[in-house]
Structure formats: C-alpha cells, structure tokens
LUMRO-916973 format. One line per field, with one value per residue (C-alpha): residue number from 0; residue in one letter; chain; z, y, x. Coordinates in nm, 2 decimals, decimal comma. Layout:
REM residues N
i <- c(NUM:...)
aa <- c(a:...)
ch <- c(A:...)
zz <- c(Z:...)
yy <- c(Y:...)
xx <- c(X:...)
//
This chain:
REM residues 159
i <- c(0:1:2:3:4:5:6:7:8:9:10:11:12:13:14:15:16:17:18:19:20:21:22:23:24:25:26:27:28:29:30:31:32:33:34:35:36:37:38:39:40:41:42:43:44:45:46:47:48:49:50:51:52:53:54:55:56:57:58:59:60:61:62:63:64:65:66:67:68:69:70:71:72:73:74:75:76:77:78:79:80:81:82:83:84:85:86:87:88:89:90:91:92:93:94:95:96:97:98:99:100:101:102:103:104:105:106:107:108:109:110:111:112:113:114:115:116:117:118:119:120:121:122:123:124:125:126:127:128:129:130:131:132:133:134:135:136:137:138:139:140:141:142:143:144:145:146:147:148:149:150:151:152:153:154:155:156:157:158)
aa <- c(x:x:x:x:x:x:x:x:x:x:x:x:x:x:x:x:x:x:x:x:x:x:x:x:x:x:x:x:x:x:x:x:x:x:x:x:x:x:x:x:x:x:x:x:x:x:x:x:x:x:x:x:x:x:x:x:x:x:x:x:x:x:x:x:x:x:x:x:x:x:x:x:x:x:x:x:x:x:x:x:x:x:x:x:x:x:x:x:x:x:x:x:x:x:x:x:x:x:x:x:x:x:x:x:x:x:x:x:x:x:x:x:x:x:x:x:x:x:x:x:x:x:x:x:x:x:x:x:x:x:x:x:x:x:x:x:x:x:x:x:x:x:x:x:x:x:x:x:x:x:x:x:x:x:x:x:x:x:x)
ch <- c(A:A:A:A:A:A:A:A:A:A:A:A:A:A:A:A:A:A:A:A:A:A:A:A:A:A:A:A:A:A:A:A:A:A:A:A:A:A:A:A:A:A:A:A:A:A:A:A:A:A:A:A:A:A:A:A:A:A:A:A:A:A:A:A:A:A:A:A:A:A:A:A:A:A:A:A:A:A:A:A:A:A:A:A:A:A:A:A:A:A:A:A:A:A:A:A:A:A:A:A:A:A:A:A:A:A:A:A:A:A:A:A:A:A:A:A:A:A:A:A:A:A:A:A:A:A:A:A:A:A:A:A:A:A:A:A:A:A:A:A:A:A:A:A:A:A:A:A:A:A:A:A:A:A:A:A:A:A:A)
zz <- c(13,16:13,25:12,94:12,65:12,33:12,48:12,60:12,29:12,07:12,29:12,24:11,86:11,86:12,06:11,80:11,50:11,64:11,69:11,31:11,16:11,40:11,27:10,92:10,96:10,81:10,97:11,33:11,59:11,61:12,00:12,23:12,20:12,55:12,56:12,40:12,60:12,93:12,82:12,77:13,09:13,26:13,07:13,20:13,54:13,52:13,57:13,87:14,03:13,91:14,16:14,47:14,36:14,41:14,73:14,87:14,75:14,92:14,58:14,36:14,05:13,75:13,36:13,21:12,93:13,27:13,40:13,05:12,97:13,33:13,27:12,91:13,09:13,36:13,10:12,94:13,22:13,36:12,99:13,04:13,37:13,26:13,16:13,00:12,79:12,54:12,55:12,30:12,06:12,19:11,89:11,98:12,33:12,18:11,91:12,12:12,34:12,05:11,98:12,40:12,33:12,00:12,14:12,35:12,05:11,87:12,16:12,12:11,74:11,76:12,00:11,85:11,52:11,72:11,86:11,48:11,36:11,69:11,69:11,28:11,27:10,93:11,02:10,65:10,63:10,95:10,91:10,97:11,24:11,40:11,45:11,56:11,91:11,93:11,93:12,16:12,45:12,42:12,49:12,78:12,92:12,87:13,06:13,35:13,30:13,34:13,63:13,80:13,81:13,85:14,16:14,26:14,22:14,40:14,70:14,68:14,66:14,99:15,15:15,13)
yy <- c(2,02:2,30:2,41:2,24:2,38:2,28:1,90:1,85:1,96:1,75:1,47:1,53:1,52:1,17:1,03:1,19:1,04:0,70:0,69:0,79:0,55:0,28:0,38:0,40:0,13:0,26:0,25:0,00:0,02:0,12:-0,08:0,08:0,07:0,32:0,61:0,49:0,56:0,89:0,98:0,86:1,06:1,39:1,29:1,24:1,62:1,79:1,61:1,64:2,05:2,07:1,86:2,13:2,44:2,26:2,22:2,59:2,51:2,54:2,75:2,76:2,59:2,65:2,37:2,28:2,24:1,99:1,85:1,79:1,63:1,36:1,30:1,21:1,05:0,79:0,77:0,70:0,40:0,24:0,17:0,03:-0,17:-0,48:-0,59:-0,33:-0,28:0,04:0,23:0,43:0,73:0,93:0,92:1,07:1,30:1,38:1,51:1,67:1,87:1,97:2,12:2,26:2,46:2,64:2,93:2,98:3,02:3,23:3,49:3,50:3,62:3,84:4,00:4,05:4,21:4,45:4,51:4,58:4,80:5,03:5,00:4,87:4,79:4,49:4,39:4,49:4,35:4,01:3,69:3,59:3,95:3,87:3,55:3,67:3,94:3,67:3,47:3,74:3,84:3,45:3,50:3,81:3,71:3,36:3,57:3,86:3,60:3,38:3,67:3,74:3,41:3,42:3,71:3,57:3,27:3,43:3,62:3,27:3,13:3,51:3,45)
xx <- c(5,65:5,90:5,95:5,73:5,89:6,24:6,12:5,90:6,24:6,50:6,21:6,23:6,58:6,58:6,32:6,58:6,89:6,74:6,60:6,94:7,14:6,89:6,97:7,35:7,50:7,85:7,71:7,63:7,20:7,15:6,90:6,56:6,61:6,85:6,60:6,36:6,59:6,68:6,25:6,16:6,44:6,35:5,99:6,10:6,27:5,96:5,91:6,20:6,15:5,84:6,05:6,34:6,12:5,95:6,30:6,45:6,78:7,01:7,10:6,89:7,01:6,88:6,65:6,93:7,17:6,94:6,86:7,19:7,27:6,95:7,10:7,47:7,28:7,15:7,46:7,61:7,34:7,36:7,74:7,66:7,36:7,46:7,13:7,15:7,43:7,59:7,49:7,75:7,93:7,73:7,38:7,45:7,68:7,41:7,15:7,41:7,49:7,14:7,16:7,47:7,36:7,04:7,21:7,42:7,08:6,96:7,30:7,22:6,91:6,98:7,26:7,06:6,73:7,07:7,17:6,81:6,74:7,01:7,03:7,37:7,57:7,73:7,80:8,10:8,25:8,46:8,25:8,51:8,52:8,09:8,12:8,35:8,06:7,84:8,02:8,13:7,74:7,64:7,85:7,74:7,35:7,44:7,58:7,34:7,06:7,20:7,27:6,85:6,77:7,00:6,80:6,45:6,55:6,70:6,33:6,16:6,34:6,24:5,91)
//
C-alpha cells in the first residue's frame, strides 16, 4: 500500500472509532456498513495511486490529501445511501481528526530534532510563543515539500 504505517494507523483508527461509538451510550451506533465503506475505499487508494502515476497529468497530492478526500468521499456516499443510515457526524470527524493531527506530529518532531541539533534552550520560551514556531514551521515544511514533490513530478512526466 502507499504508505503502510499511515494505512495500517488510519485502519486502526477506523477499528477505534467504531468500538467507542458502539460503546457510547450518548451516540447513535453507525451501520457496520459505514466502516466497512470507508476500508474498502482506503483499499481502493492504492489502486487508483498506480492509475495516478500511469496517467502523470496532475499535480501530485500527499497521501493524508487523498486519505482525507476517500474519508469525505464515504461520508459523503453514506448520506446519499439510503440503505444505509447515515452515520453520526462524530465518527467521520473522528478519524478526520486523527489525519488532521499527524503533520502537527510531523512539525513537533521536527522542531525538537532543530532544538537538540543546534542545542537550543527553549525552556524558557512561553508555551504559546513555541507553539506559532511550531506552526509557521508546519507551514514552511508543507510548502518546502510540495515544492520538491512538484519538482520530482515535473521530472517523472520528463522522462
């Protein structure tokens, strides 16, 4: 798959939010059905990853982009469905969240392998103060990166 650790932990996540909205005795239970959508599209992804380099027409997107569109994408078909109850607002949002929260990961690692490279204090820097550090370097590193990927893919369609 295109990238295993990041499937198997948005498949983990899945399996997570279905057992606590089971559990919830404040929350509508979703249709199995519905997890089961969102799976088989996520499976589909690496599939439609090969057709995408095949094709090399558009402009490269990052896995969690294309994770997150699948996840919408089933959100989306279990409204329309109407065999299938539409599940509760949370359990898309849920995993969306889980998306959402690994670049923010990604910057604080990467800040911290800055602080321990360059042997910066940071201790005594406000909590707030980091945390816009943090987030212009999330920035940065998305642009920094799309910015290569661009590259690479313009190489690709060269050759």
């Amino acid at each position: 798959m295109a990238n295993g650790n990041l499937i198997n932990m948005i498949l983990k996540t899945i399996t997570d939010v279905q057992t606590k909205n089971k559990a919830n005795p404040n929350e509508e239970t979703a249709d199995p059905n519905v997890f089961d959508l969102i799976k088989s599209k996520l499976g589909r992804l690496d599939e439609k990853n090969r057709e995408k380099r095949v094709s090399r027409g558009k402009t490269p997107t990052t896995i969690l982009d294309r994770i997150r569109k699948e996840i919408t994408g089933a959100r989306n078909e279990n409204r329309k469905d109407p065999n299938v109850k539409t599940a509760p607002s949370s359990v898309f949002d849920s995993i969306l969240s889980k998306i959402d929260n690994r670049p923010k990961q990604q910057a604080s690692t990467g800040l911290r392998k800055i602080v321990q490279d360059y042997n910066l204090d940071v201790s005594r820097l406000p909590k707030e103060l980091v945390s816009q550090v943090q987030a212009k370097y999330q920035s940065d590193r998305q642009v920094f990166d799309k910015q290569y990927a661009q590259a690479l893919h313009d190489l690709i369609k060269k050759h």
